[in-house]
ROGUDREN-281773 format. One record per residue: residue number from 1; residue in three letters; x, z, y of N, C-alpha, C in turn. Coordinates in nm, 2 decimals. Last residue first. Layout:
<nuses>
nr | rest | nX | nZ | nY | caX | caZ | caY | cX | cZ | cY
NUM | ALA | X | Z | Y | X | Z | Y | X | Z | Y
...
</nuses>
This chain:
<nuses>
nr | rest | nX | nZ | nY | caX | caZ | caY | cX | cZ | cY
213 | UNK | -6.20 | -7.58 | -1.16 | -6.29 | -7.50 | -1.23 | -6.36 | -7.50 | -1.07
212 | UNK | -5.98 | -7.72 | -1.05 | -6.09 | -7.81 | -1.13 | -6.19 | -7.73 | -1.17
211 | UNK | -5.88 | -7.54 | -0.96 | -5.89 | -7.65 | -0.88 | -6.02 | -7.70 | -0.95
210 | UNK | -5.75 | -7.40 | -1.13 | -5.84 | -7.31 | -1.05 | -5.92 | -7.42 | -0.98
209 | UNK | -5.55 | -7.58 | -1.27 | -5.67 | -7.52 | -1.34 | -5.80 | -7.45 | -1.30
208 | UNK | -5.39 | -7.62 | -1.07 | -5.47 | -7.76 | -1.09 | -5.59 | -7.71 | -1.15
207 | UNK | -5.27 | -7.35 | -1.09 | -5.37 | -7.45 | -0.92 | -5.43 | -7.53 | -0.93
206 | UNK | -5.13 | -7.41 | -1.29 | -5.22 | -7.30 | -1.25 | -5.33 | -7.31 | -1.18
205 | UNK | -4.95 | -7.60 | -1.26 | -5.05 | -7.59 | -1.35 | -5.20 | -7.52 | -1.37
204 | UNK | -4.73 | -7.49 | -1.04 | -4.90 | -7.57 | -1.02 | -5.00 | -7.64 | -1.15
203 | UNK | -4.82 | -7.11 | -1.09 | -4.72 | -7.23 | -1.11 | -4.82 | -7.34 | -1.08
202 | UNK | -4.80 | -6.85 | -0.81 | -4.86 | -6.90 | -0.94 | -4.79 | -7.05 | -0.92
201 | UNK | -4.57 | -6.61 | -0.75 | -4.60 | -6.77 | -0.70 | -4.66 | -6.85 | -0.82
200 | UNK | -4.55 | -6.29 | -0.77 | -4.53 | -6.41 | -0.89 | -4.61 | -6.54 | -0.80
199 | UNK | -4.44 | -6.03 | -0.56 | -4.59 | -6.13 | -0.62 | -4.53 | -6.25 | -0.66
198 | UNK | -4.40 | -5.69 | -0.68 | -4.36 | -5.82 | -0.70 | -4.42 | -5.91 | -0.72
197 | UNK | -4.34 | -5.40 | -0.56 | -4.45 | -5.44 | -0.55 | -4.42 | -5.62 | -0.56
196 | UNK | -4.14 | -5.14 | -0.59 | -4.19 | -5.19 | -0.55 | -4.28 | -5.32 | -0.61
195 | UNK | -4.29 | -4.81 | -0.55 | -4.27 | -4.91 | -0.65 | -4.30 | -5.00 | -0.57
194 | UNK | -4.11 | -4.57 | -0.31 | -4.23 | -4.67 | -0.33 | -4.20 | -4.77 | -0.43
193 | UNK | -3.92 | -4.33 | -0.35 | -3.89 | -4.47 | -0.38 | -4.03 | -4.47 | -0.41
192 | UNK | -3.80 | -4.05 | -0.28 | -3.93 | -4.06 | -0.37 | -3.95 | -4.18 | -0.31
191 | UNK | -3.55 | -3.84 | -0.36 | -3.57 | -3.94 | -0.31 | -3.67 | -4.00 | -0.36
190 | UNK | -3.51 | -3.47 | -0.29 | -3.54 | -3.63 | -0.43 | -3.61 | -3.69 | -0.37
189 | UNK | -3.18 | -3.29 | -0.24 | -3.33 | -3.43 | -0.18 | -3.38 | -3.49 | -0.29
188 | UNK | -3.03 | -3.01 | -0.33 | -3.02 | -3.18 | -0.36 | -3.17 | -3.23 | -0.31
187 | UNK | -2.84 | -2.82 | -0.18 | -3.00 | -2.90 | -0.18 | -2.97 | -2.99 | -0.27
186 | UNK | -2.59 | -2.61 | -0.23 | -2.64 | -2.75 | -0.17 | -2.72 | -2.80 | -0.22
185 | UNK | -2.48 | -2.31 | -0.11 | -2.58 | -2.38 | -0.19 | -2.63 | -2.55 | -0.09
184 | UNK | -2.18 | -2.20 | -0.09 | -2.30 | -2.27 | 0.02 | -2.37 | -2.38 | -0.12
183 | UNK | -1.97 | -1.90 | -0.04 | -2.05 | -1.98 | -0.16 | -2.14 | -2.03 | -0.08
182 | UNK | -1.69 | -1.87 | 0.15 | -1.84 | -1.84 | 0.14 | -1.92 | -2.00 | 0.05
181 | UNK | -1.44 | -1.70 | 0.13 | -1.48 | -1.78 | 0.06 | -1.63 | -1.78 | 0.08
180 | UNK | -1.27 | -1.56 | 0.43 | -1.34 | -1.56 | 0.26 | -1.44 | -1.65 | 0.28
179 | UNK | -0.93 | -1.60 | 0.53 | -1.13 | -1.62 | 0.54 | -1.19 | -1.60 | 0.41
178 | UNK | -0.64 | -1.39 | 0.59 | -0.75 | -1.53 | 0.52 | -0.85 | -1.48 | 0.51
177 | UNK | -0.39 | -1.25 | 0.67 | -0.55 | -1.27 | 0.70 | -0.58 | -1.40 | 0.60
176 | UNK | -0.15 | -1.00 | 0.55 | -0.14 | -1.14 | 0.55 | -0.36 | -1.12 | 0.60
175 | UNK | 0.13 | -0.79 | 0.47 | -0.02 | -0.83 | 0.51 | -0.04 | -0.96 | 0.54
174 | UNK | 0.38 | -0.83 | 0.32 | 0.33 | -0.69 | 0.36 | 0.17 | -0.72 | 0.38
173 | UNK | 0.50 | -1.01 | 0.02 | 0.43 | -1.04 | 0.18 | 0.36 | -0.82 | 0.16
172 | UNK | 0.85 | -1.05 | -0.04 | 0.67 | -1.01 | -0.10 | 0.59 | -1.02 | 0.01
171 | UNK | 1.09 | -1.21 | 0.03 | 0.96 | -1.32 | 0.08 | 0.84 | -1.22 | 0.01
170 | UNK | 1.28 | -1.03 | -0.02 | 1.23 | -1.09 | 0.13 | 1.16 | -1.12 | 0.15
169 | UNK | 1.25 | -0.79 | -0.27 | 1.23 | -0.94 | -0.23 | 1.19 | -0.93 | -0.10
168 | UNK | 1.45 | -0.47 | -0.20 | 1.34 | -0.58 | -0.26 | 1.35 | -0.75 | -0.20
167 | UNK | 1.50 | -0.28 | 0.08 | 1.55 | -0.36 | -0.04 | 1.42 | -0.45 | -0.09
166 | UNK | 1.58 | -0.30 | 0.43 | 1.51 | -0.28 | 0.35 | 1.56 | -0.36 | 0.21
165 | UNK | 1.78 | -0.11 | 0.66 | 1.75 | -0.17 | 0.58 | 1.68 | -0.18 | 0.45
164 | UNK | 1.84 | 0.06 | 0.96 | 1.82 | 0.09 | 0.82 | 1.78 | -0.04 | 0.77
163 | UNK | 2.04 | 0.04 | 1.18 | 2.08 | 0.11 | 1.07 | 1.98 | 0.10 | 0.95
162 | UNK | 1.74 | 0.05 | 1.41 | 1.85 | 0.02 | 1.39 | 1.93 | 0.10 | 1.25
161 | UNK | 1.43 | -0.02 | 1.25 | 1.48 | 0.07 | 1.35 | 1.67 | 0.00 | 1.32
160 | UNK | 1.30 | -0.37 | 1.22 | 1.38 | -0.22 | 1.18 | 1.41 | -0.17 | 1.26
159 | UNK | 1.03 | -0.60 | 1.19 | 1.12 | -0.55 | 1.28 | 1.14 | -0.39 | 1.25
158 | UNK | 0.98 | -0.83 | 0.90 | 0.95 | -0.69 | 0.98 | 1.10 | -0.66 | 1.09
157 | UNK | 1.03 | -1.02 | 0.78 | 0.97 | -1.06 | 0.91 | 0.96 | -0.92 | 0.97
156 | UNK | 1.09 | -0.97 | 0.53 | 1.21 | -1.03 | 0.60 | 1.16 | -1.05 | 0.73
155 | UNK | 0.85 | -0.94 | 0.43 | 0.96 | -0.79 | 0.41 | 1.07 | -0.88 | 0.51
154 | UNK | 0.56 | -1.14 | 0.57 | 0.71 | -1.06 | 0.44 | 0.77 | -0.97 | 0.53
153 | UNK | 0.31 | -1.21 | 0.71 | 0.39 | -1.14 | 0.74 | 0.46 | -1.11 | 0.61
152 | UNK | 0.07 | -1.46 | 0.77 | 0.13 | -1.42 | 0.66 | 0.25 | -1.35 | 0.71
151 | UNK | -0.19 | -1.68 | 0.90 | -0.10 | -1.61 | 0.89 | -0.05 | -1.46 | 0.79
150 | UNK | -0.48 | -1.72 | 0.78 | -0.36 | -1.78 | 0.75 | -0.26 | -1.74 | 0.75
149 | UNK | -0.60 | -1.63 | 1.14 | -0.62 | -1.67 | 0.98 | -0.51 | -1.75 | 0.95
148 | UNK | -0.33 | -1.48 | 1.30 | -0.43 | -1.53 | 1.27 | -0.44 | -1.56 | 1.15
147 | UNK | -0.17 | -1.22 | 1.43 | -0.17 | -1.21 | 1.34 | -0.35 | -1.30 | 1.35
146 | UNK | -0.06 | -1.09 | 1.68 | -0.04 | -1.21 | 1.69 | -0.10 | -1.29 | 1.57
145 | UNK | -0.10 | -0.83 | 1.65 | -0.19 | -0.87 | 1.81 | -0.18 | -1.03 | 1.75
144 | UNK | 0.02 | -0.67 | 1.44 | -0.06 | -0.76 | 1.42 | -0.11 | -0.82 | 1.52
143 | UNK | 0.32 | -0.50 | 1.42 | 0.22 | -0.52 | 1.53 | 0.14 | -0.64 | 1.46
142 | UNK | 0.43 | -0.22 | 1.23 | 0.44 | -0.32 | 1.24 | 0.33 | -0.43 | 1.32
141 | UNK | 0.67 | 0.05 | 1.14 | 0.50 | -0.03 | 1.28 | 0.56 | -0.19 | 1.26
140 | UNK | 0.73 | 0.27 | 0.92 | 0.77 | 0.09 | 0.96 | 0.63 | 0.06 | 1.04
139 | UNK | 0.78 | 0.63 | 0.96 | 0.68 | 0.51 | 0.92 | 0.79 | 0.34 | 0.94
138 | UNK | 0.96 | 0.80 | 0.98 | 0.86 | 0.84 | 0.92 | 0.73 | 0.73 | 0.88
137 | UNK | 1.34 | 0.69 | 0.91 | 1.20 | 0.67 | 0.99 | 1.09 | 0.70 | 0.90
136 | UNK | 1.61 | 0.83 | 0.87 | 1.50 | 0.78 | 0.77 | 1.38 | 0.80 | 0.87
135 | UNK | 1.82 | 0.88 | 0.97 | 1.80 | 0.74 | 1.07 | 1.66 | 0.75 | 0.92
134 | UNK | 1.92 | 1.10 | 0.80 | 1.89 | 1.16 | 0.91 | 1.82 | 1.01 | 1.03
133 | UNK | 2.00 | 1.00 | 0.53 | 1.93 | 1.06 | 0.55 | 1.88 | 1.14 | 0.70
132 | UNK | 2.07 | 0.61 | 0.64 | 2.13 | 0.77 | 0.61 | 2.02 | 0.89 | 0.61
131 | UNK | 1.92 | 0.38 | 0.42 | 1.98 | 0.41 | 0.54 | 2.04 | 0.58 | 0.52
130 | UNK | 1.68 | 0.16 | 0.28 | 1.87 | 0.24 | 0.25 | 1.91 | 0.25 | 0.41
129 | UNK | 1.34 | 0.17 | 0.16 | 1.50 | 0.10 | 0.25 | 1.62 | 0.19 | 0.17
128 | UNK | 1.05 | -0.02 | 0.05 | 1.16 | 0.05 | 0.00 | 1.31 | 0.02 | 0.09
127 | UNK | 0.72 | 0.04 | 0.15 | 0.88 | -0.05 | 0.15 | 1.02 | 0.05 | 0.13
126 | UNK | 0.38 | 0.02 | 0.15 | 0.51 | 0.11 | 0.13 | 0.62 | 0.01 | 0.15
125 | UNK | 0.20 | -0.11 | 0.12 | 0.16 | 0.01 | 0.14 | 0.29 | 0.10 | 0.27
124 | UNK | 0.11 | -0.43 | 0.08 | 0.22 | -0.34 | 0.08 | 0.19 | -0.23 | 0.18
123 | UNK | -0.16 | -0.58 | 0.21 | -0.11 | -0.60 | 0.01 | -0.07 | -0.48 | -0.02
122 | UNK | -0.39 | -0.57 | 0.36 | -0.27 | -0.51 | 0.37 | -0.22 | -0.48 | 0.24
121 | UNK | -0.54 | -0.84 | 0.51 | -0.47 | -0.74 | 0.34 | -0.38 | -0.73 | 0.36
120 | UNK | -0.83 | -0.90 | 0.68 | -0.72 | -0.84 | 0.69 | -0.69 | -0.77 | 0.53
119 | UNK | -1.01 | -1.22 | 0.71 | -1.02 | -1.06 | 0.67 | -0.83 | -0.95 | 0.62
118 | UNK | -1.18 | -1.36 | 1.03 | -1.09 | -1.33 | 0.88 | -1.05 | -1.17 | 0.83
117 | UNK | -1.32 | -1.36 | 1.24 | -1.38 | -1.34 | 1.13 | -1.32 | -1.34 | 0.97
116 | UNK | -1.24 | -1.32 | 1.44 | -1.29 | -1.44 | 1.44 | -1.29 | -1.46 | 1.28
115 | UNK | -1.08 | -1.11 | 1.47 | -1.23 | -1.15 | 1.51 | -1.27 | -1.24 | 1.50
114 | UNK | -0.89 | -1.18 | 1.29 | -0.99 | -1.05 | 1.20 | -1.11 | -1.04 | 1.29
113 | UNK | -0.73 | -1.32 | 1.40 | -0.79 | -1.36 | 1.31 | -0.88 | -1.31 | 1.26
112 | UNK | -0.63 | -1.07 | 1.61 | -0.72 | -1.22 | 1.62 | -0.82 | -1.32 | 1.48
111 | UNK | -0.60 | -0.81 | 1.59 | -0.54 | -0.93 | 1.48 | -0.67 | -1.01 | 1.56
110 | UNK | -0.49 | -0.53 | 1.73 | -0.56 | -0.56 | 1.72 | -0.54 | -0.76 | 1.64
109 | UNK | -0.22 | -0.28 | 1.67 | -0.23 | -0.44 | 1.73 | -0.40 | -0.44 | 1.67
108 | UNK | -0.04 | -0.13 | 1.36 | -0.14 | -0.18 | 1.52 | -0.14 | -0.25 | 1.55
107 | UNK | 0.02 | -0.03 | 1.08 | -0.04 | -0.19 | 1.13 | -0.06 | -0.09 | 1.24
106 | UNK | 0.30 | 0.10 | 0.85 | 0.20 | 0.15 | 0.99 | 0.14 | 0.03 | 1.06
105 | UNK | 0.43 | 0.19 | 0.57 | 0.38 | 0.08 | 0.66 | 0.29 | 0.10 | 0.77
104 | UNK | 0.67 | 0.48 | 0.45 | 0.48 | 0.38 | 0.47 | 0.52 | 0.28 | 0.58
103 | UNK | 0.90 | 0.46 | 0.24 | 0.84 | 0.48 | 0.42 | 0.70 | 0.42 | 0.36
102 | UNK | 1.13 | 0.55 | -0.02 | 1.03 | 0.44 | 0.03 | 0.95 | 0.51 | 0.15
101 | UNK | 1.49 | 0.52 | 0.01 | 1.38 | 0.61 | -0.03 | 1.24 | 0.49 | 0.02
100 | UNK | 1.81 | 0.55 | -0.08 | 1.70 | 0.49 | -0.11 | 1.60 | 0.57 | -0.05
99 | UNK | 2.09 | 0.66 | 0.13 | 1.98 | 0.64 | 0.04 | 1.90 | 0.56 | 0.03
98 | UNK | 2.44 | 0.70 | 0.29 | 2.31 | 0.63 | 0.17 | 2.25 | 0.64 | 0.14
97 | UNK | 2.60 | 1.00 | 0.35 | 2.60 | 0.94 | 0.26 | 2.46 | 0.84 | 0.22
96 | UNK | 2.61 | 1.26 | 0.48 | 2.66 | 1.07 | 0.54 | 2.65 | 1.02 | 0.43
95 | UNK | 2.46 | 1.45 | 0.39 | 2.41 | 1.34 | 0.52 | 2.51 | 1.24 | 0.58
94 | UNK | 2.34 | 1.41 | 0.04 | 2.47 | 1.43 | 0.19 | 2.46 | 1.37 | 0.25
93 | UNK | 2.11 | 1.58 | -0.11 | 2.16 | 1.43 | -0.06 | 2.28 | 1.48 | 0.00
92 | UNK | 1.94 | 1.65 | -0.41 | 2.03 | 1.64 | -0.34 | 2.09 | 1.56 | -0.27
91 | UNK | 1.53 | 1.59 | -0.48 | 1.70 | 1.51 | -0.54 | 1.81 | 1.58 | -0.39
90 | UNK | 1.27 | 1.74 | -0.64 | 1.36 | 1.75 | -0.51 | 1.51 | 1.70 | -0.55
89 | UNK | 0.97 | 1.73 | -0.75 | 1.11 | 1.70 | -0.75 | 1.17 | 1.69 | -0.64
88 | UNK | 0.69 | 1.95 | -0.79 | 0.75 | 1.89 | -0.72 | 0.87 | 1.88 | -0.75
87 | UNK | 0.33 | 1.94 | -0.95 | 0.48 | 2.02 | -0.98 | 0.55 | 1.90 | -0.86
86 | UNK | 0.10 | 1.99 | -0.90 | 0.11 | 2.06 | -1.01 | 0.28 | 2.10 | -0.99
85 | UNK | -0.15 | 2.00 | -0.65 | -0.01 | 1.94 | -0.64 | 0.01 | 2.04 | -0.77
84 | UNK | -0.50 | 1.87 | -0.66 | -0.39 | 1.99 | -0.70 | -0.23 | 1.97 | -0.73
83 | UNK | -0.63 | 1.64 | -0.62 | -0.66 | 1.72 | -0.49 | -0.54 | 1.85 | -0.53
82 | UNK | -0.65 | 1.42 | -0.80 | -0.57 | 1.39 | -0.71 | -0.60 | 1.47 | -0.54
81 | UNK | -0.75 | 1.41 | -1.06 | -0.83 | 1.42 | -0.95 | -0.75 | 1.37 | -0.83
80 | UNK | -0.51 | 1.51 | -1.25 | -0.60 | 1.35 | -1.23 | -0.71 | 1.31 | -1.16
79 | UNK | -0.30 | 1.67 | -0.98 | -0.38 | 1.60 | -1.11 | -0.51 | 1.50 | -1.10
78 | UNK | 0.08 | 1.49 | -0.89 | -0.11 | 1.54 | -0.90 | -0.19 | 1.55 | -1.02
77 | UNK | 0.39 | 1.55 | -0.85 | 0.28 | 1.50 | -0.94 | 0.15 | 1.59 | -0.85
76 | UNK | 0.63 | 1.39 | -0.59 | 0.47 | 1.50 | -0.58 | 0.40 | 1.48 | -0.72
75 | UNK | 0.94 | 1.29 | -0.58 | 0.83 | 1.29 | -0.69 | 0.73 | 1.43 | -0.62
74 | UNK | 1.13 | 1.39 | -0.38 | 1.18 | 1.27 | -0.42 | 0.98 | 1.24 | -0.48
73 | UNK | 1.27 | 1.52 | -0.09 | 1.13 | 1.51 | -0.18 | 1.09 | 1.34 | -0.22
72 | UNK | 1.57 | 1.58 | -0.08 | 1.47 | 1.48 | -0.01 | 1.33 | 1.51 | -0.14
71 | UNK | 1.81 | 1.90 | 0.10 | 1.69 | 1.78 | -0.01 | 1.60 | 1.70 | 0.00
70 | UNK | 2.03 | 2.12 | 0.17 | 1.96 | 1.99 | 0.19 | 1.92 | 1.90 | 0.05
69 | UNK | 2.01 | 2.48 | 0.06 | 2.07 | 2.29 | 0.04 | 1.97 | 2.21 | 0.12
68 | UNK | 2.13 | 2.82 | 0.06 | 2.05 | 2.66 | 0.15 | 2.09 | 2.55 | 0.08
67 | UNK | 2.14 | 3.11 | 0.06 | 2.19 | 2.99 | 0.01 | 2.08 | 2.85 | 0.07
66 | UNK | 1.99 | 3.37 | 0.07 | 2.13 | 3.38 | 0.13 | 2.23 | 3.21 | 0.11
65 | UNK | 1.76 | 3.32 | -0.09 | 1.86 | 3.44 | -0.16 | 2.00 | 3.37 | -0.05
64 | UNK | 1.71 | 2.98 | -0.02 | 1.68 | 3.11 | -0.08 | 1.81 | 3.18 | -0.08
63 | UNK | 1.62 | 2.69 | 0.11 | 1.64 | 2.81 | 0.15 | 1.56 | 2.93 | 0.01
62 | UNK | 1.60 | 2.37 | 0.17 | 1.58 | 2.50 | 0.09 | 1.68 | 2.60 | 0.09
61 | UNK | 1.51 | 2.14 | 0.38 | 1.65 | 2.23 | 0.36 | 1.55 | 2.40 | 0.29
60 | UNK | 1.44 | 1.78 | 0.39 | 1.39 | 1.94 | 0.35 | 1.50 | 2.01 | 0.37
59 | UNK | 1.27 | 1.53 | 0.45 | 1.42 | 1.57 | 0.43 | 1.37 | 1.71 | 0.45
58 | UNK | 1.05 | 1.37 | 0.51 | 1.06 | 1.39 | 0.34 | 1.17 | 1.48 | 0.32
57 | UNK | 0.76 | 1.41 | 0.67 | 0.90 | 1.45 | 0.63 | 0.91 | 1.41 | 0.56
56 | UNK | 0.44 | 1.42 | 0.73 | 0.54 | 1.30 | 0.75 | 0.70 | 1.30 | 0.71
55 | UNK | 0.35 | 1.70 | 0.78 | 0.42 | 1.63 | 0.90 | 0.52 | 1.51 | 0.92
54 | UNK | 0.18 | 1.66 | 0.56 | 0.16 | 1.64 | 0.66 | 0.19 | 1.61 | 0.75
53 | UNK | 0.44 | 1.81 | 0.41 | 0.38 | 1.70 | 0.41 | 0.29 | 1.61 | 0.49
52 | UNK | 0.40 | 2.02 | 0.52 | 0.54 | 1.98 | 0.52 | 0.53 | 1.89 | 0.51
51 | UNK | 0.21 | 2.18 | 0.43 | 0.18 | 2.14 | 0.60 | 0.31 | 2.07 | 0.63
50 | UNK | 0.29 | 2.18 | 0.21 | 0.13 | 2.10 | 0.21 | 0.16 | 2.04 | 0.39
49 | UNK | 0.44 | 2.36 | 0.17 | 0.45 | 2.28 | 0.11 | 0.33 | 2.15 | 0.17
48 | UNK | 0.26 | 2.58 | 0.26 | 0.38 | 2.56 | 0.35 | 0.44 | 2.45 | 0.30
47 | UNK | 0.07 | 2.62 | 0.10 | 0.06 | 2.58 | 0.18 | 0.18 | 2.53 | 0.27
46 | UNK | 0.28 | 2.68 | -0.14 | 0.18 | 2.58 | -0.18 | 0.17 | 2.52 | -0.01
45 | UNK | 0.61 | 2.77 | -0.17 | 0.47 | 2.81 | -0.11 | 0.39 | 2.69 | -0.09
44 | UNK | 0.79 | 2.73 | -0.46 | 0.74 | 2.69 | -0.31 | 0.59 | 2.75 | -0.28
43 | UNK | 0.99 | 2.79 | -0.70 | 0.86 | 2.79 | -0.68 | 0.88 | 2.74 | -0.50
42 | UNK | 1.28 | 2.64 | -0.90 | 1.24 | 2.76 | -0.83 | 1.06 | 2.75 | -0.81
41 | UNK | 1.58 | 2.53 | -1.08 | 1.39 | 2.53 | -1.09 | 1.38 | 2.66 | -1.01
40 | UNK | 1.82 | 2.31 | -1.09 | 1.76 | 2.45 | -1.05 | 1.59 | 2.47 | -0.99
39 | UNK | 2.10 | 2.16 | -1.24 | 1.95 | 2.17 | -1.19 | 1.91 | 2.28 | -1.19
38 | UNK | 2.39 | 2.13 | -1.13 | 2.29 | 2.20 | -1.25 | 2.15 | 2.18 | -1.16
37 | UNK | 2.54 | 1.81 | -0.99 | 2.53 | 1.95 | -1.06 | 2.40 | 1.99 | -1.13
36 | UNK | 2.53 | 1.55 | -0.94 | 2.59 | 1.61 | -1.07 | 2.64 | 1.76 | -1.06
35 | UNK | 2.33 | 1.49 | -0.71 | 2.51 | 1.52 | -0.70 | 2.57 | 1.60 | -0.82
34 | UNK | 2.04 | 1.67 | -0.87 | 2.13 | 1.53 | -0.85 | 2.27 | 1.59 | -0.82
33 | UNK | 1.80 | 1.89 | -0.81 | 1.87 | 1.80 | -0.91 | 1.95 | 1.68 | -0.85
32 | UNK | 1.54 | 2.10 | -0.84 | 1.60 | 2.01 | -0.78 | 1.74 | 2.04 | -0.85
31 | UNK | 1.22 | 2.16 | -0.85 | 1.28 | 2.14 | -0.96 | 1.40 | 2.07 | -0.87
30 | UNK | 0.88 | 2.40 | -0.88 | 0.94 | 2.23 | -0.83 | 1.09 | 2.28 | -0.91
29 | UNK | 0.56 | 2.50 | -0.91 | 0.69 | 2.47 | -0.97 | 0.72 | 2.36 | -0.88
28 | UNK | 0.40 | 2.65 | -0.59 | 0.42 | 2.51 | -0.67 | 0.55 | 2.57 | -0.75
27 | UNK | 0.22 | 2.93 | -0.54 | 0.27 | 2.87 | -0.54 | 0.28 | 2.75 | -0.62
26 | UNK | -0.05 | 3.01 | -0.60 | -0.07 | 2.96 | -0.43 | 0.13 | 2.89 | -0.45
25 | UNK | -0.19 | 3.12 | -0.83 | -0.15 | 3.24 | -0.72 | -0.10 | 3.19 | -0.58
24 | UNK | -0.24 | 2.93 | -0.98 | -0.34 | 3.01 | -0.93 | -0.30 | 3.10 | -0.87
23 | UNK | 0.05 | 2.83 | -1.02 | 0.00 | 2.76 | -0.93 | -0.17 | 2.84 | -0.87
22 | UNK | 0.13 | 3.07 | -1.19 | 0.22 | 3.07 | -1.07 | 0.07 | 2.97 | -0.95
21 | UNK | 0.01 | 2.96 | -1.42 | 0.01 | 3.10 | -1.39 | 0.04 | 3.12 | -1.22
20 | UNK | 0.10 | 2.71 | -1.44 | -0.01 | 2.73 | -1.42 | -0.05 | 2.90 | -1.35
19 | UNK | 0.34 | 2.83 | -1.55 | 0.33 | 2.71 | -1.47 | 0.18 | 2.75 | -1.38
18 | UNK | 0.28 | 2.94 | -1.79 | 0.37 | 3.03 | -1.68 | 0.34 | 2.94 | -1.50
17 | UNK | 0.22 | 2.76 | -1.93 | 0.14 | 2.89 | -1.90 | 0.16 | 2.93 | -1.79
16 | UNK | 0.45 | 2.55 | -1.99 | 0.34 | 2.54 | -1.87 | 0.22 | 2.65 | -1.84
15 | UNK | 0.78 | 2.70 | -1.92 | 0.65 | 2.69 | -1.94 | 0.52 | 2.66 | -1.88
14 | UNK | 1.02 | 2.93 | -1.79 | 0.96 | 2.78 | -1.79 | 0.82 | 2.80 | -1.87
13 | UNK | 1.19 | 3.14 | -1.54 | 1.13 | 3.09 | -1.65 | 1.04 | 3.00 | -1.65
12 | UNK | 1.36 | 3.17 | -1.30 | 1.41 | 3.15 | -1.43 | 1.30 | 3.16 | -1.56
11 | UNK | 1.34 | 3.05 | -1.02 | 1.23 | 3.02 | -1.11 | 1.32 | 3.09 | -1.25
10 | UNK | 1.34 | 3.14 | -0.66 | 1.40 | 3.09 | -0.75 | 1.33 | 3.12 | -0.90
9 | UNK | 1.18 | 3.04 | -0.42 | 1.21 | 3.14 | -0.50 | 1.26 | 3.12 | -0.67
8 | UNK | 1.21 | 2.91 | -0.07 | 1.17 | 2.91 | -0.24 | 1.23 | 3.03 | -0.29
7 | UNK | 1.14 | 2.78 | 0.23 | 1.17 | 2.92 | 0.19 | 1.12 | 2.89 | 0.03
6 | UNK | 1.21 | 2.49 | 0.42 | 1.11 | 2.60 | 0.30 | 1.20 | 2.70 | 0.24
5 | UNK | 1.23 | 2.35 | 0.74 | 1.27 | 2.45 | 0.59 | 1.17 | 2.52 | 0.54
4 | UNK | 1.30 | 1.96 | 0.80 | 1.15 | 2.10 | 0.78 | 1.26 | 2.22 | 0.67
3 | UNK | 1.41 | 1.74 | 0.97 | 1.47 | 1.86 | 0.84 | 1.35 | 1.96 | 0.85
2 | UNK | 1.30 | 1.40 | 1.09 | 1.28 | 1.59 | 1.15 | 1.30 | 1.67 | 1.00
1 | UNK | 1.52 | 1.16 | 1.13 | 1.40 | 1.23 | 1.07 | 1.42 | 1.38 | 1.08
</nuses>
């Protein structure tokens, strides 16, 4: 994965006035932390932050005052709109060393099932792996050309770049096609039965009576 650098400034004071104060001027609070040392709050250029994102990264190298670390952009908060980045976490890594982190999911392929009229769910967004910070792939592709009604793709069916591995349950399903349900009104007919029509065989009492009259 491609290391992007930001240039920060380092933060010695807190508060959300102050906070706020900073974000109408174009920078972000952020905040980085782990490998059990001190945590250290600095600022980021908003844009330069933004176009970082964009390019899919997560692995970072901050830079200030003559000092650098490697960092993975762990937490983006938004607000409740979800157009103003308020504050960013940044966790310490070593590059031989392991991580967690979660990737997006990427569909191509065109899906058969989806012409023929089934409907594509893409349940899982995201997937959670472990590999080294430098084999951290910007996406998981995963091909649907083969993908009919019915058909059902899990976490254990995906194909990985080499070295990385995914966690969670094997069997959560990533996408999967099925038909929808179409509601079919059924008629009912009313069946309109002729009475039928019962002739009684007069008795010969009857015939003798008609006989004689």
């Amino acid at each position: 994965m491609e290391t992007k650098q930001l240039q920060v400034k380092i933060r010695k004071d807190a508060g959300s006035r102050k906070a706020q104060k900073y974000r109408k001027s174009g920078l972000i609070p952020a905040i980085l932390y782990g490998h059990k040392q001190e945590n250290l709050m600095f600022l980021i250029n908003e844009r330069e932050f933004i176009n970082t994102l964009h390019s899919e990264t997560k692995m970072v190298n901050l830079k200030w005052d003559g000092s650098e670390e490697i960092a993975l952009i762990k937490y983006v908060q938004f607000d409740t709109f979800g157009k103003e980045i308020l504050h960013v976490d940044f966790v310490r890594i070593a590059l031989t060393e392991k991580i967690t982190t979660q990737v997006p999911i990427a569909l191509y392929g065109t899906s058969p099932g989806v012409k023929e009229g089934g409907i594509l769910d893409h349940s899982m967004k995201e997937v959670e792996i472990e590999c080294l910070p430098t084999e951290i792939p910007k996406n998981i592709r995963i091909n649907i050309s083969g993908l009919a009604i019915g058909n059902t793709i899990h976490i254990k069916d995906i194909e990985l770049p080499p070295n990385v591995k995914t966690l969670g349950n094997p069997d959560a399903i990533v996408v999967s096609i099925y038909l929808a349900a179409e509601e079919k009104e059924t008629l009912e007919e009313e069946v309109v039965s002729e009475p039928e029509v019962i002739s009684a065989r007069k008795s010969e009492k009857e015939e003798e009576a008609e006989s004689k009259d």
